[in-house]
C-alpha positions as CSV (number, residue, x, y, z in Angstrom):
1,X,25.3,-9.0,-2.1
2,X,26.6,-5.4,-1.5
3,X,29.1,-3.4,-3.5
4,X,32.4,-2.4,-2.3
5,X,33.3,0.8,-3.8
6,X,36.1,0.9,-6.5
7,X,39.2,2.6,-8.1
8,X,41.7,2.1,-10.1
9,X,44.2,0.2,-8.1
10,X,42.3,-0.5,-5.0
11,X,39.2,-2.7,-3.4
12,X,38.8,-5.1,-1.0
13,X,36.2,-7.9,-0.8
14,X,36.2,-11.1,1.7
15,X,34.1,-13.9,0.7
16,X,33.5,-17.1,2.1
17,X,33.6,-20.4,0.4
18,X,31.9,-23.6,0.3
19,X,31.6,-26.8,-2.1
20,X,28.2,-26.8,-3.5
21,X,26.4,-30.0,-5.3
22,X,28.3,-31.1,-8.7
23,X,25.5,-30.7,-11.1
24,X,25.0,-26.7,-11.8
25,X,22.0,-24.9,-12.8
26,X,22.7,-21.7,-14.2
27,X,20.5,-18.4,-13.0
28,X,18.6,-17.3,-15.4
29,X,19.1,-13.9,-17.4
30,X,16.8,-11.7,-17.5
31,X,16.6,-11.7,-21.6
32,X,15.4,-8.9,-23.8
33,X,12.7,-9.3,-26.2
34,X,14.5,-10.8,-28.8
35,X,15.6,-13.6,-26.3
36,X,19.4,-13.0,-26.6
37,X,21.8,-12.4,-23.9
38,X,23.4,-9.7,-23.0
39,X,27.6,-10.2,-23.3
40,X,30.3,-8.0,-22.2
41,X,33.9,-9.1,-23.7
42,X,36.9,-8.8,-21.1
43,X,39.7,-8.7,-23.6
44,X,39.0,-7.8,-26.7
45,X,41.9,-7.9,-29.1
46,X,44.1,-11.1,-30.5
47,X,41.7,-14.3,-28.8
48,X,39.3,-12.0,-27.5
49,X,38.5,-10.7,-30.6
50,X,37.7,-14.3,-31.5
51,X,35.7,-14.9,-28.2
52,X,33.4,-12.5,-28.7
53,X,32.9,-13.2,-32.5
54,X,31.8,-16.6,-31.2
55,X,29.0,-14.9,-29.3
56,X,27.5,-12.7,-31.1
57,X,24.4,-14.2,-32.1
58,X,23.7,-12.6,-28.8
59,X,23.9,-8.9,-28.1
60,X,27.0,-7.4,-27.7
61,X,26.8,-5.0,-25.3
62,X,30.6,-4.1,-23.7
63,X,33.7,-4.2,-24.1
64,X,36.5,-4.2,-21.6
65,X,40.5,-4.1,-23.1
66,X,43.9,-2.2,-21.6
67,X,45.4,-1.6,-24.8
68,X,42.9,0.4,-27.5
69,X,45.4,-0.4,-30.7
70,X,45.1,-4.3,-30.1
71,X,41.3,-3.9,-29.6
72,X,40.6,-1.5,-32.5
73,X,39.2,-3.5,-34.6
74,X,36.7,-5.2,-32.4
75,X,35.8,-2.1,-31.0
76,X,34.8,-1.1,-34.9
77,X,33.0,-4.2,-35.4
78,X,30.8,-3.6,-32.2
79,X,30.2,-0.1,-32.1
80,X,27.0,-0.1,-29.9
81,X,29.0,-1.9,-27.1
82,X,30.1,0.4,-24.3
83,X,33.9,0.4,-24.0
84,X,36.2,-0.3,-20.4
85,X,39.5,-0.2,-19.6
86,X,38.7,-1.5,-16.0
87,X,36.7,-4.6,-15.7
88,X,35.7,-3.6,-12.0
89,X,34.2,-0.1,-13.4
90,X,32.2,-1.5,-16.1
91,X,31.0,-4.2,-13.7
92,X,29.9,-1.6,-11.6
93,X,28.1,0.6,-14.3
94,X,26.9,-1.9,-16.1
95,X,25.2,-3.5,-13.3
96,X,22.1,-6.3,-14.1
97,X,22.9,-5.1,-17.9
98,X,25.1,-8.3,-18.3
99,X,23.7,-11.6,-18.2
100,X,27.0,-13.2,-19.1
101,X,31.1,-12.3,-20.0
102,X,34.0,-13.9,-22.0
103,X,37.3,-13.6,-20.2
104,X,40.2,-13.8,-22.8
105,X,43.2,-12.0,-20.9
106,X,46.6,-13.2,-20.1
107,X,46.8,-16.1,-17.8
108,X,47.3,-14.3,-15.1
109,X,43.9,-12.6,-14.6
110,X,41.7,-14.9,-16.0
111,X,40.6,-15.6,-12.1
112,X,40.0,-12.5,-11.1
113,X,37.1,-11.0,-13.5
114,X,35.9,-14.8,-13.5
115,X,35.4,-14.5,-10.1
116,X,33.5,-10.7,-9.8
117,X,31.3,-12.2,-12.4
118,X,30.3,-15.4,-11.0
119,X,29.6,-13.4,-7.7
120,X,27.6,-11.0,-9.2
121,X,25.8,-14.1,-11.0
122,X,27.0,-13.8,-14.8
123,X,27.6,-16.9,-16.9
124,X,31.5,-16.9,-17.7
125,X,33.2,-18.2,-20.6
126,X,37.3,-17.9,-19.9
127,X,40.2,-18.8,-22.1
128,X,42.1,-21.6,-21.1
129,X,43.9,-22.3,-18.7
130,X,41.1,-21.8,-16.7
131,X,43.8,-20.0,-14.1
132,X,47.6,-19.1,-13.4
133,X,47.2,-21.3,-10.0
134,X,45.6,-24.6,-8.9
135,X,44.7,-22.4,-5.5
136,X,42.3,-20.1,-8.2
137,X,41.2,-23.2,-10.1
138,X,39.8,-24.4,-6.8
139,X,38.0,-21.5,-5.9
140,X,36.8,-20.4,-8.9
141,X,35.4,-24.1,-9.4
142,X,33.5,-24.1,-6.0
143,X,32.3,-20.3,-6.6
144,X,30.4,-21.4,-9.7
145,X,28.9,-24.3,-8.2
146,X,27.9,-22.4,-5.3
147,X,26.1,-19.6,-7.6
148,X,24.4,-21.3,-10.1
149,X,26.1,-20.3,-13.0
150,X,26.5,-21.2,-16.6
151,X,30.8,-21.5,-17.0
152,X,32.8,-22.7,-20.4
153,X,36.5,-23.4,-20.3
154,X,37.5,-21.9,-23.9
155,X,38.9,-25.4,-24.7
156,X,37.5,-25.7,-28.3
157,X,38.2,-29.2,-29.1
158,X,36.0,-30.8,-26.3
159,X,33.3,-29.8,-28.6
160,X,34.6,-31.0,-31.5
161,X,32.9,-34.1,-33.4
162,X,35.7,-36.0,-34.0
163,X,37.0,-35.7,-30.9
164,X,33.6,-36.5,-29.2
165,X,33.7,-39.9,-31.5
166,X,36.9,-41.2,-30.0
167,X,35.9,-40.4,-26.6
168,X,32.7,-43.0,-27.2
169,X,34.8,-45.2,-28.7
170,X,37.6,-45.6,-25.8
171,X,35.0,-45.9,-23.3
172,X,33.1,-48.7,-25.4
173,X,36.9,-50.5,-24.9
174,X,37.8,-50.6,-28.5
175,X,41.1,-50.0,-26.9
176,X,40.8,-52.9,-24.4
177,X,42.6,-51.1,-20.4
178,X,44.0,-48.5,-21.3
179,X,47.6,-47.8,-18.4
180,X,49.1,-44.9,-20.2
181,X,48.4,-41.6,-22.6
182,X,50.9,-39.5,-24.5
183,X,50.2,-35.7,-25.0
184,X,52.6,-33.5,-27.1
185,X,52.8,-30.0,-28.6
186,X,55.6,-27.8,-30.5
187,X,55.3,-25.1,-28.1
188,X,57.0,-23.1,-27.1
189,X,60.0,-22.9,-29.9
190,X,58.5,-21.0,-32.8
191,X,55.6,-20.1,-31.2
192,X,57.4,-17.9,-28.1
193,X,60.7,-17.5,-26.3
194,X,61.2,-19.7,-23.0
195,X,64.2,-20.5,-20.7
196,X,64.8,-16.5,-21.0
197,X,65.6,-13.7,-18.1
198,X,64.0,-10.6,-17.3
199,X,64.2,-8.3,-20.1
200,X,66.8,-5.0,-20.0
201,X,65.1,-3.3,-22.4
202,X,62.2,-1.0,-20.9
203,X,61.5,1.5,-23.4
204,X,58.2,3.9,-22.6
205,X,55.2,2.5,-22.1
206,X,52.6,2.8,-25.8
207,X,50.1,5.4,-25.8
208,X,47.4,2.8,-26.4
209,X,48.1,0.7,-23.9
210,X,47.5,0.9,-19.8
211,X,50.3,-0.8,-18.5
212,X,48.9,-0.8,-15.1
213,X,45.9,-2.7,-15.6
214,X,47.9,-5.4,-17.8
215,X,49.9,-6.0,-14.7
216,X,46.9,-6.4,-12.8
217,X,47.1,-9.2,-10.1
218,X,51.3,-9.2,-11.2
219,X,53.9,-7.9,-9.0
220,X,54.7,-3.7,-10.3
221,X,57.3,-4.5,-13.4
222,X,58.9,-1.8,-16.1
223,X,56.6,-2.1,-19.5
224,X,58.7,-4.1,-22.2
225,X,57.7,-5.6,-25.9
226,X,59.1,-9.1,-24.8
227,X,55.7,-9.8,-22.5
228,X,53.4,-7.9,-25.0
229,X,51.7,-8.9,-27.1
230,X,52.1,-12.9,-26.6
231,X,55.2,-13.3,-25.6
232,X,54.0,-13.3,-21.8
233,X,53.2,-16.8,-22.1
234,X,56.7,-17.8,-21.5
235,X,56.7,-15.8,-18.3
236,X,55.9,-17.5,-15.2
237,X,53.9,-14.2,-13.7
238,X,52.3,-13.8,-16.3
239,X,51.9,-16.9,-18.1
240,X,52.2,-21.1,-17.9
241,X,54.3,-21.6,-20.4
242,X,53.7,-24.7,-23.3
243,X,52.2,-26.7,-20.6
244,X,49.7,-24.4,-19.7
245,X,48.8,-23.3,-23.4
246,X,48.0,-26.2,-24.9
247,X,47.4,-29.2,-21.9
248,X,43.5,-27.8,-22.0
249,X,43.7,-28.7,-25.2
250,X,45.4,-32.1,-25.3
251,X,43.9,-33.4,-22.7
252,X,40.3,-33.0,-23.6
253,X,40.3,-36.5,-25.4
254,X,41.8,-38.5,-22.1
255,X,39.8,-36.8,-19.4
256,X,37.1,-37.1,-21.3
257,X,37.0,-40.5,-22.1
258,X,38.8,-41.8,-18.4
259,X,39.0,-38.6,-16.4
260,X,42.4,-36.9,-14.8
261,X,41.1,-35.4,-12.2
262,X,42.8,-37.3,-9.3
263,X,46.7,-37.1,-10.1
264,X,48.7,-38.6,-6.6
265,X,52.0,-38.3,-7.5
266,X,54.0,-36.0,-10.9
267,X,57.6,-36.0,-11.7
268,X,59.1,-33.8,-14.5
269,X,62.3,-33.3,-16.5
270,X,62.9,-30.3,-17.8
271,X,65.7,-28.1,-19.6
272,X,66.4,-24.5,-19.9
273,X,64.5,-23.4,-17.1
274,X,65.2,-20.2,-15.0
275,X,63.0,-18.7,-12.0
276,X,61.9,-16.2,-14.6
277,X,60.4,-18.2,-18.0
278,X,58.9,-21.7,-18.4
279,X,61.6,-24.1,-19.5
280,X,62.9,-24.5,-23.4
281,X,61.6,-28.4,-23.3
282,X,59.7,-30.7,-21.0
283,X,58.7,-34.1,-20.1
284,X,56.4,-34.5,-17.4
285,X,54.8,-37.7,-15.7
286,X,51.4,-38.1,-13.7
287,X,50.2,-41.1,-11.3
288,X,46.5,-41.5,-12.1
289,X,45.1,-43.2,-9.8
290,X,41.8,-46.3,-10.2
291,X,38.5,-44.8,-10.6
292,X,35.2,-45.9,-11.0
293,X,35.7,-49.1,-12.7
294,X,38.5,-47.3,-14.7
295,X,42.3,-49.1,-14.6
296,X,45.0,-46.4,-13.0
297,X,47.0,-45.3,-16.1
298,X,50.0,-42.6,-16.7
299,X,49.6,-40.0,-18.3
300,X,52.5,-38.1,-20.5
301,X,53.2,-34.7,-21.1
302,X,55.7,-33.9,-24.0
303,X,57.0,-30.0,-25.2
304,X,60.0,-28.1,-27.0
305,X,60.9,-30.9,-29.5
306,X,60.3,-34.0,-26.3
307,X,58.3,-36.8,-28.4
308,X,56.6,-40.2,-27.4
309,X,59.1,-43.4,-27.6
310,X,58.9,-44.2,-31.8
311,X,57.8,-47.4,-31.2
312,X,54.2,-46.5,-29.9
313,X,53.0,-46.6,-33.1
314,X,55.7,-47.5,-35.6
315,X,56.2,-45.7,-38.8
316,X,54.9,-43.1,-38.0
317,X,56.2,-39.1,-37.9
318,X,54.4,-38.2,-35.3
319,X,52.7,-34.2,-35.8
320,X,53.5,-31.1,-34.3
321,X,50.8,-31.8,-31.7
322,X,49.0,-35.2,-30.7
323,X,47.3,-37.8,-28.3
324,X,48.4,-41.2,-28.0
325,X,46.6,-43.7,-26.0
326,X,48.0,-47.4,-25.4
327,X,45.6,-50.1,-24.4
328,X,46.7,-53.7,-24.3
329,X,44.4,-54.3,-27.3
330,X,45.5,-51.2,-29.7
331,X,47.2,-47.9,-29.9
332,X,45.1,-45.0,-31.2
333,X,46.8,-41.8,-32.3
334,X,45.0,-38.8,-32.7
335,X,45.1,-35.0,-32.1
336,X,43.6,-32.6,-30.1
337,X,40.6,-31.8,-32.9
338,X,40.5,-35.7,-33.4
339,X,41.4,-37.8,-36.7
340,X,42.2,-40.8,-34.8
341,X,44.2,-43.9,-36.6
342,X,44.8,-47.3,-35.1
343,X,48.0,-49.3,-34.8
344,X,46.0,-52.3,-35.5
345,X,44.9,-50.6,-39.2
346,X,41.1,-50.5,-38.0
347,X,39.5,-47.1,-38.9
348,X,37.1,-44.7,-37.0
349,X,34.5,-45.9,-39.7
350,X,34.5,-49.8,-38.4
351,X,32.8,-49.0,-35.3
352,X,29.3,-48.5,-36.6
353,X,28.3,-50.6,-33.8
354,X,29.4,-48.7,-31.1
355,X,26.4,-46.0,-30.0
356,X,26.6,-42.3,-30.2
357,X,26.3,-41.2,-26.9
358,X,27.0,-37.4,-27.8
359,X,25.3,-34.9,-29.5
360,X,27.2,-33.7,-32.5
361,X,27.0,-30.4,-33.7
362,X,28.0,-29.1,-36.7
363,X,28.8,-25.9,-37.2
364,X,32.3,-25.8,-35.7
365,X,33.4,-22.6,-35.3
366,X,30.7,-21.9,-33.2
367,X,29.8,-25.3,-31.2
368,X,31.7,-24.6,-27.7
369,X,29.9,-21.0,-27.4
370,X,26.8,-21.7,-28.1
371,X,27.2,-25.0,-25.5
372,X,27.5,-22.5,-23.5
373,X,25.4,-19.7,-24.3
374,X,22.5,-22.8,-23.8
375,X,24.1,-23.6,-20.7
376,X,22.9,-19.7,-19.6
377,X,19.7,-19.5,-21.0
378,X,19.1,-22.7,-18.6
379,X,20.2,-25.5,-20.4
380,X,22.3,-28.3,-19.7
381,X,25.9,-27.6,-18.1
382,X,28.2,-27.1,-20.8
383,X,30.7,-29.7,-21.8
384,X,33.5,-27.9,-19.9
385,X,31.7,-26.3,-17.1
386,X,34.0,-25.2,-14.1
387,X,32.9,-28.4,-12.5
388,X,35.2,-30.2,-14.7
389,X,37.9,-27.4,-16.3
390,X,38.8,-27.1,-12.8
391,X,39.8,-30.0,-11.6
392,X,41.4,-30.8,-15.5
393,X,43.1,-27.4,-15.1
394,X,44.7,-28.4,-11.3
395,X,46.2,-31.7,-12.4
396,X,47.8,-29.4,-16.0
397,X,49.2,-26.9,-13.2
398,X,50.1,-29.5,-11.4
399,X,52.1,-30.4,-13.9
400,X,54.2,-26.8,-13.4
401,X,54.3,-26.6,-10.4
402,X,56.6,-30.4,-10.7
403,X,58.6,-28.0,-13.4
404,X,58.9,-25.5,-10.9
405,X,60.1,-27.3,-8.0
406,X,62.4,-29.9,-10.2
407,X,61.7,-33.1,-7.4
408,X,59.2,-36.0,-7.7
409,X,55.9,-35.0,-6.4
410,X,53.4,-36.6,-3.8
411,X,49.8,-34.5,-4.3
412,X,47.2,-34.7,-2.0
413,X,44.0,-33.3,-4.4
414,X,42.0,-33.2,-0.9
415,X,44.9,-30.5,0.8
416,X,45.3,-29.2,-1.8
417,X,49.3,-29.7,-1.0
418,X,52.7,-31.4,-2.2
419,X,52.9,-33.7,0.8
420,X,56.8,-34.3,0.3
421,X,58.1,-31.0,-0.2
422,X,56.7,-28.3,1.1
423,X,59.1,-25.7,-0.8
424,X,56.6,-26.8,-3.8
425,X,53.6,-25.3,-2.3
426,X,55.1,-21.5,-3.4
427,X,53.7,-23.0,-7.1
428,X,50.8,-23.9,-5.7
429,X,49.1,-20.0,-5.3
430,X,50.4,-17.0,-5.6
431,X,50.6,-13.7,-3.8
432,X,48.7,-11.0,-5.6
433,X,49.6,-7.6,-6.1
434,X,48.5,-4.9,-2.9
435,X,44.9,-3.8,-3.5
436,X,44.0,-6.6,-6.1
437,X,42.9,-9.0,-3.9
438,X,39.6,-10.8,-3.8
């Protein structure tokens, strides 16, 4: 594969793409003698800093951040690792020195280093949403596939033994058909300003940070303390808002245990929107279609305060954050970690007879990375491979993009297109910045 040459706000690369087969086979590193991969974290402050802590039972051996304050104190904990400020640069010096990288940047360039290190044949673990754009979900999905390589979604949960319980126990039909599934979260509200404009304010840009390379991919905007350093989120160029946060999350359990990769139609209601920021609440509904012996079913998106209808599971308060799924023989509520309870009064603990089909593991802070650090020393694909985060990821953007263009949505998965309105499609990818283009 040859190497463009690179600066700072510049390069150029054209790449052709093509589906490869579903299963994935990572390529394997080239370990050192004490069999550990070599990892480079891009972004390493706030979740980044938690990333990498997940992966260093392997050798940490870079570390790529825009803004040295944030970073500080994982730059003190690893002080062997080479530091960046340009992922491109320390691709290019690094070379064959990485085996593997954790993306853990704003929403907005997750694709981007993804994709240089999947081309230049790194395993890659990135935050979730896997992407800002159902275009870059695609793409990045069919890049792994086509090189081999050992991919994570950074959607904890999925990995989570609890979780993994329910998901056997809905598809043993404890439930009976199951036609719809309610996901909630308390974001944004306390957690980060939505609904909101274009801040005024642009006071000088901090020492510590480079300004220019946290933009990235974004269209050229004035530094301001509303993006940095969380409240992007709420910020449709940089962010996608509540949905985008926590849908990887909630809908681990669902896709999971019936799949969501095949939405064909989405309608949303929404309040407090502008063309700026995600809006201050949300309710948002997808078709699912029949699939492999599985019933259609609806599934339910809830933010800003936006509940389930009470009598799902009467008596209840329902949490901050939670699953519901309605079969016609129970209702099981649950979270996105698990800790499932059953309108009928039956507990997790009266399925004995239903089989473990899972492997449980149990140290829990660390299950999802080292899923996928096995996944890149040749193992089995990791529970949330690109092969599934991607498609997952398009149907939770999909999800914005019926936010975005306020209309019932028909979706063609195969076009990759809103058949019915074609303004909608603007949602669907986005134009990058001049000279960060891939």
């Amino acid at each position: 594969m040859p190497t463009y040459p690179l600066s700072r706000r510049a390069f150029l690369r054209q790449t052709t793409w093509a589906a490869a087969a579903f299963p994935m086979v990572s390529r394997l590193p080239v370990l050192g003698a004490n069999n550990r991969l070599n990892i480079a974290g891009i972004g390493a402050g706030g979740k980044g800093s938690v990333d990498i802590r997940g992966c260093d039972s392997e050798n940490i051996v870079a570390l790529c951040d825009v803004d040295d304050a944030r970073a500080a104190d994982t730059f003190r904990k690893y002080p062997k690792a080479r530091r960046f400020r340009d992922f491109r640069v320390m691709f290019e010096q690094m070379g064959r020195g990485v085996d593997a990288v954790t993306v853990s940047t704003p929403d907005h360039m997750h694709f981007l280093p993804s994709m240089w290190a999947i081309e230049r044949g790194m395993g890659v673990y990135c935050q979730k949403p896997l992407t800002h754009t159902i275009d870059e979900a695609r793409r990045l999905t069919l890049a792994a596939q086509k090189h081999k390589v050992a991919t994570q979604m950074g959607n904890q949960g999925r990995s989570n033994p609890e979780l993994l319980r329910e998901v056997e126990l809905v598809r043993a039909g404890v439930l009976g058909t199951v036609h719809e599934v309610h996901c909630w979260t308390d974001r944004p509200g306390k957690w980060w300003p939505q609904g909101v404009g274009w801040p005024t304010q642009t006071p000088p840009v901090p020492a510590t940070l480079d300004w220019d390379m946290w933009l990235g991919v974004a269209q050229p905007r004035p530094f301001s303390p509303a993006y940095v350093p969380f409240n992007w989120r709420g910020f449709w160029d940089f962010g996608t808002g509540a949905l985008g946060d926590m849908g990887c999350h909630l809908f681990n359990l669902p896709d999971l245990a019936l799949g969501i990769r095949d939405a064909t139609t989405v309608e949303a209601w929404s309040q407090g929107q502008t063309e700026v920021a995600g809006p201050v609440s949300s309710v948002v509904r997808w078709s699912i279609p029949a699939e492999g012996g599985r019933a259609p079913f609806t599934l339910w998106w809830y933010d800003g305060g936006k509940l389930p209808p009470a009598d799902l599971f009467p008596g209840v308060k329902y949490a901050e954050n939670g699953v519901l799924f309605v079969g016609d023989r129970d209702v099981m509520l649950t979270n996105y970690n698990g800790g499932a309870s059953f309108r009928s009064g039956r507990k997790v603990a009266d399925f004995k007879n239903v089989p473990e089909t899972y492997a449980k593991c149990s140290n829990w802070d660390r299950c999802h990375y080292e899923d996928w650090i096995r996944a890149c020393k040749g193992g089995p694909a990791a529970i949330s491979n690109f092969s599934v985060a991607g498609p997952m990821t398009e149907v939770v953007l999909l999800g914005n993009v019926a936010i975005r263009s306020g209309r019932p949505l028909i979706w063609s998965r195969s076009a990759m297109r809103v058949m019915n309105d074609p303004g909608a499609n603007q949602f669907v990818r986005q134009v990058d910045r001049k000279g960060w283009t891939i």
